[in-house]
N, C-alpha and C positions, 0 to 999 in steps of 0.2 A: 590456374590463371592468377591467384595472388600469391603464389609463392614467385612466379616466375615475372607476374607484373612488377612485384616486390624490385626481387632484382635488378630488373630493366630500370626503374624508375630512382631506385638508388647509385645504381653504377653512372646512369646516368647525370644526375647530379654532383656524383664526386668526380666524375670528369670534367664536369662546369668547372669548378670549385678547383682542381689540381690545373687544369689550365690558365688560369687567373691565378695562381699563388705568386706570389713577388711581382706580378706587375703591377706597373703604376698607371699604362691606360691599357684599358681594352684590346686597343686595336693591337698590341704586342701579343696578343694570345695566338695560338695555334690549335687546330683541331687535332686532339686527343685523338689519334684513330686507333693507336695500339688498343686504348684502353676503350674505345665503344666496341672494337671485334669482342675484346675479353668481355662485355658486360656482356654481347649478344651472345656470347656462345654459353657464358655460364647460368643463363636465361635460359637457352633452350636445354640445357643440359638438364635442368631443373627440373623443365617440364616434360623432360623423356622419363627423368625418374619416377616421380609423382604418376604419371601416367602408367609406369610397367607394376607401381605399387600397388596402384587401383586396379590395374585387370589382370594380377596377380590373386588380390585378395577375391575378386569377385569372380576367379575360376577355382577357385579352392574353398568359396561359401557351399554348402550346399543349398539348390535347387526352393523355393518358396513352393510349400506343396498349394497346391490351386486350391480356393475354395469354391464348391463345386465345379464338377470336372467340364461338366456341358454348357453350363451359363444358360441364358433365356434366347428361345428362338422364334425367329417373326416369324409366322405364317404369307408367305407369300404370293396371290390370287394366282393362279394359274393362266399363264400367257401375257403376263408384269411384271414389268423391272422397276426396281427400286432403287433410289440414290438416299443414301445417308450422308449429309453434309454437318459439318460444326468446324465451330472457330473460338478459340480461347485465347486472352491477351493478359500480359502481367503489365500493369503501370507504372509500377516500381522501375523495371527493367528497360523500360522504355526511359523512363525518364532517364535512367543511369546512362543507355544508351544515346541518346539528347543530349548530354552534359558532355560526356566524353568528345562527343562527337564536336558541340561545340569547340572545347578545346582543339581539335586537330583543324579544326578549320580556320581560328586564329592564328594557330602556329605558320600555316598555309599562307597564309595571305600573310604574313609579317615574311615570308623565307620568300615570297615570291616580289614583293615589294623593296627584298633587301632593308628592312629594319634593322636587323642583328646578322651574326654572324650563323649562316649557314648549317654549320655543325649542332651546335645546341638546340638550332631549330627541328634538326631533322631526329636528334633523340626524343625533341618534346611529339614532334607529330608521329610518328611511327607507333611507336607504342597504345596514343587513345587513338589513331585510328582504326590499328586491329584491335583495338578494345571494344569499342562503339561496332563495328560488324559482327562482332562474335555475341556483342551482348543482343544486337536487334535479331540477332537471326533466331537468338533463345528466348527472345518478350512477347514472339506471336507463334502460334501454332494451327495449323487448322487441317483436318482428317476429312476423309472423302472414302465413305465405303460403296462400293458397287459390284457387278458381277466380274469384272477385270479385279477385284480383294481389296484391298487396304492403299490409301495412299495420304499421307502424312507430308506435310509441308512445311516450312519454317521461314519464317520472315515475312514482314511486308510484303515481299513480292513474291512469294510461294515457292522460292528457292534459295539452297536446294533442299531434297525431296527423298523420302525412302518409301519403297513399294513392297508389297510383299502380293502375292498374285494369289488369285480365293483358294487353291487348289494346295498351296503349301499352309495354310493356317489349319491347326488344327483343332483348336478352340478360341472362345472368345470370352471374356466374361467383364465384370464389373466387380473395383475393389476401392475401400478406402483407404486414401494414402498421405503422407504427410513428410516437408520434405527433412526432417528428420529421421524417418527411416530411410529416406533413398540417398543421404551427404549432403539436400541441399537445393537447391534452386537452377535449375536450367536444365541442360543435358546431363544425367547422371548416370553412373556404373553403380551397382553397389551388389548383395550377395539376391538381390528382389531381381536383377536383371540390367535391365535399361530401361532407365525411366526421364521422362520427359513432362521435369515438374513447374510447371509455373502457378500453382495455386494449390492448398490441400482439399481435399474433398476428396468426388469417386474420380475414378482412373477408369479407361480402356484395357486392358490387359490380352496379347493375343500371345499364344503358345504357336510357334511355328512346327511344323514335322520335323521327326531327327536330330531337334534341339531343346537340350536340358535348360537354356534360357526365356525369358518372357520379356517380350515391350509393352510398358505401360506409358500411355500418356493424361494427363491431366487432363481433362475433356468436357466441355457441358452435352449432356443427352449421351452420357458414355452407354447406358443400357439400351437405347436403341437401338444403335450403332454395333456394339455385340450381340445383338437379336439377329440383326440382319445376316452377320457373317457369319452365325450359327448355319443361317438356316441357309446360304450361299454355302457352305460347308457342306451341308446336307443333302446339297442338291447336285454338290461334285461328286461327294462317296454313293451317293442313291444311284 
């Protein structure tokens, strides 16, 4: 995201800037579009790189070997289902997401009022508005374990969602994490797996069957929550 924000946000401005060279008003300007296709493509080219870099590296790390293999399992009353609920929020990332978002919503209401011209506007709003959705949908997180397994939500409005059904986890456990070891803050790749860091402390960690990878998220009450799918795990193999 800042390597390819980077770009967007630079190209963008020397489009401003080379549009406006030698005139004398404004309104002689023309919209740059050769050069906003070139900034959008060399933006996204950026970010296909970076991206094949990252799940390059992270499929040629080896494997984090588990510490312990089973993790703690809840005892479950016989003829009782239990729901494991949590939700963890980064402030930071909210707030950055607020700000950005501010921004495109200025840009918005000046392109729809006709303030300026058009083009500049739609470089300035494009960019923090997928900024601000990508940042909000990584500032909240909340996990829901049950006898249907695991389901993980993102954002305010709990979308979207990744599921993993009890009968494909294979263990569950609890670790501590920091986002130094995983690249970082939000949704990350790294040789630990995927991880989903919005604060350091303990993690959920769940080992799917058939796969050398782990998902960890940042979590409050992560050891309960891997009690339960322990013993939903147990009660699928039982």
């Amino acid at each position: 995201m800042l390597l390819s924000g980077g770009i967007l946000l630079g190209g963008a401005q020397a489009s401003i800037i080379r549009a406006n060279l030698g005139r004398t008003d404004w309104h002689q300007a023309r919209q740059p579009t050769p050069w906003i296709a070139a900034t959008l493509a060399t933006a996204a080219v950026a970010a296909a790189v970076v991206a094949w870099i990252v799940n390059t590296r992270s499929r040629t790390s080896p494997p984090a070997a588990p510490t312990g293999s089973c993790g703690p399992v809840l005892e479950v009353p016989r003829g009782q289902r239990l729901v494991w609920l949590s939700r963890t929020s980064n402030p930071w990332l909210q707030l950055l997401a607020a700000a950005t978002g501010l921004v495109a919503v200025a840009a918005l209401i000046a392109l729809i009022s006709g303030l300026a011209d058009s083009g500049p506007l739609w470089a300035l709003f494009a960019p923090f508005a997928f900024a601000s959705i990508v940042v909000a949908g990584c500032a909240t997180v909340q996990a829901r374990a049950s006898e249907r397994g695991l389901e993980v939500a993102f954002g305010p409005l709990g979308w979207p969602a990744r599921r993993w059904p009890a009968a494909d986890i294979d263990s569950a456990r609890t670790e501590d994490r920091t986002p130094a070891q995983v690249g970082g803050w939000g949704y990350r790749f790294s040789g630990l797996g995927t991880t989903v860091m919005l604060r350091s402390g303990e993690c959920l960690v769940i080992r799917t069957r058939g796969k050398d990878k782990e998902f960890a998220i940042s979590i409050d009450d992560a050891e309960r929550g891997a009690a339960l799918l322990n013993a939903l795990n147990r009660a699928e193999t039982g």
